[in-house]
N, C-alpha and C positions, 0 to 999 in steps of 0.2 A: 492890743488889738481889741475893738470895741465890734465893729462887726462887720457883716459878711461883705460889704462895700470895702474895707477896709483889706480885708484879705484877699480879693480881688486886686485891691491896686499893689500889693505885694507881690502875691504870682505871677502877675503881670512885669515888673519889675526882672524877677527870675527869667522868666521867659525872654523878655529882651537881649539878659544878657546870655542864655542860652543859644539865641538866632547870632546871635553878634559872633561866640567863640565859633561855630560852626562856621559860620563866611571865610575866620581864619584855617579852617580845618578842611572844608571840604577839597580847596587845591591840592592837599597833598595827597586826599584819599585818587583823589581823579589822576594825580601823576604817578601815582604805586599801581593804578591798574594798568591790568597785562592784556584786558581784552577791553577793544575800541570800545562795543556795545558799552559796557559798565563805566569806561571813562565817559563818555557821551552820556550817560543817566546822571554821573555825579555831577558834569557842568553843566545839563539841565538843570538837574534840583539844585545850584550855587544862584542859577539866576531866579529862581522861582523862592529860594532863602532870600535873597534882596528885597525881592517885592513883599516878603513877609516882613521884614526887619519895616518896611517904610506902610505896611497894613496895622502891624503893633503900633506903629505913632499914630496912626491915625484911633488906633482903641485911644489909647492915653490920650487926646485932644478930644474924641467924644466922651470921654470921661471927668474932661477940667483938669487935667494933670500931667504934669509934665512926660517926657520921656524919658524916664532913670533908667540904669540897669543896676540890680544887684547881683552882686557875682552866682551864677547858677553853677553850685558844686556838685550836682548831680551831673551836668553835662559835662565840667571840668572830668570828671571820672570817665565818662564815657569816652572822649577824645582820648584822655590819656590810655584807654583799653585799645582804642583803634593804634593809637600811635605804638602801640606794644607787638599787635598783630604785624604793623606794616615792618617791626624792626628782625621780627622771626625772618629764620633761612628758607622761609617755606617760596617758592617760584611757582609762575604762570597761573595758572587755575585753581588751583590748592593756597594763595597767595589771594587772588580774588575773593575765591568763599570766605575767606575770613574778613577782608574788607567789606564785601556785602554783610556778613554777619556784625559789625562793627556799625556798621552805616542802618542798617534794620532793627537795632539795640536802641539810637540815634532819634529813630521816627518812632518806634514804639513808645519813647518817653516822650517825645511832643506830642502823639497821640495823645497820651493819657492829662499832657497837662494845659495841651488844649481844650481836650472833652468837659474837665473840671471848669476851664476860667470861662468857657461856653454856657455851662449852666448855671454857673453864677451869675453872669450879667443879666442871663435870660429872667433867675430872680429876683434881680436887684434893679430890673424893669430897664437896664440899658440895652434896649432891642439893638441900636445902631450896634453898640458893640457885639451883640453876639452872633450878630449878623457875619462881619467882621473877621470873627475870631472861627465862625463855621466855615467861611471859604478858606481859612488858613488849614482847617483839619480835613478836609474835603481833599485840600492838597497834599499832605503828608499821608494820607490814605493811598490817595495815588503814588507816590512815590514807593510806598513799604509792596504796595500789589506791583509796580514795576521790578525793582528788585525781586520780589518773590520769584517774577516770572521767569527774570533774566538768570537766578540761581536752578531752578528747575529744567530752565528746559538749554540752557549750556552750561553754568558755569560749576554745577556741582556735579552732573554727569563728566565731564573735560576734567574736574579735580581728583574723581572717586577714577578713572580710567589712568591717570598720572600717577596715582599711586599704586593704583596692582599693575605697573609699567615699571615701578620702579623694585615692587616687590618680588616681580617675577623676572623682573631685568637678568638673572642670572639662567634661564632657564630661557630664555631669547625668545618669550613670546609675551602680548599685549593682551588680557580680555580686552574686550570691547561690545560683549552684549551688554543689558541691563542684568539677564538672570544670570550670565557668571560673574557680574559684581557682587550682587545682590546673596546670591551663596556664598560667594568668599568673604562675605560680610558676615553671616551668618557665621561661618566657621570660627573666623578668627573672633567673634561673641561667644564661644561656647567653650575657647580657651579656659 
């Protein structure tokens, strides 16, 4: 690697086939979910990963260069971690947070290796491309703040209620505030 152009059209490379494994991946995260909202986010973002897959061809053709992938084994990892969570005995909402945490592990690395090939082109004076490559991370921003939203305000509340439902199942009652989760959180931390 002689220089920063050079490594640019490497990560670039990664990235490809990072968008590529995820096209195969996100159908199964969107058929594991239990709640509509979250399937409807994941085949949202399936279709908005397509439009990125055919916006990376377009970086490589304002670049002179073909559209390769090199196998991206950081995302290979990450798949195989979601494909871990979806194989747990864990059901409905408790089941979901971990798909969202799976899927938010996902964007947080395109996050970061988008921001990287972002500012390399902006260096290396390829405006088209970093143009480009900011409305790809603009959207993966949005994606990770949608999950955030959808974990916060159902899907982790509905998980953390499932499980003192199933803790207290023998004693035949459900918390359901925020503060008697929130202290039986508390408590079983101090174990």
């Amino acid at each position: 690697m002689e220089s920063l152009k050079e490594l640019l059209s490497e990560e670039l490379k990664d990235l490809y086939s990072a968008e590529k494994q995820l096209l195969k991946a996100l159908p199964k995260m969107a058929k594991n979910a239990n709640s509509g909202e979250l399937r409807s986010a994941l085949e949202e973002h399936l279709e908005v990963t397509r439009g990125q897959v055919d916006r990376l061809e377009q970086v490589f053709e304002s670049l002179g260069k073909p559209a390769k992938a090199k196998t991206c084994k950081a995302m290979q990892g990450l798949i195989e971690e979601a494909n871990e969570i979806m194989e747990e005995d864990a059901e409905g909402a408790l089941a979901d947070a971990g798909i969202i945490a799976a899927a938010q592990k996902v964007e947080h690395y395109e996050m970061a290796s988008y921001g990287t090939v972002r500012t390399w082109a902006r260096i290396c004076g390829e405006n088209e491309a970093a143009e480009l490559l900011q409305e790809t991370l603009d959207e993966e921003g949005e994606a990770d703040k949608k999950l955030t939203e959808l974990a916060e305000s159902i899907v982790n509340p509905q998980a953390e209620s499932q499980s003192d439902g199933q803790e207290s199942g023998s004693r035949g009652s459900k918390k359901s505030t925020k503060s008697g989760s929130k202290s039986s959180s508390k408590k079983s931390s101090r174990r």
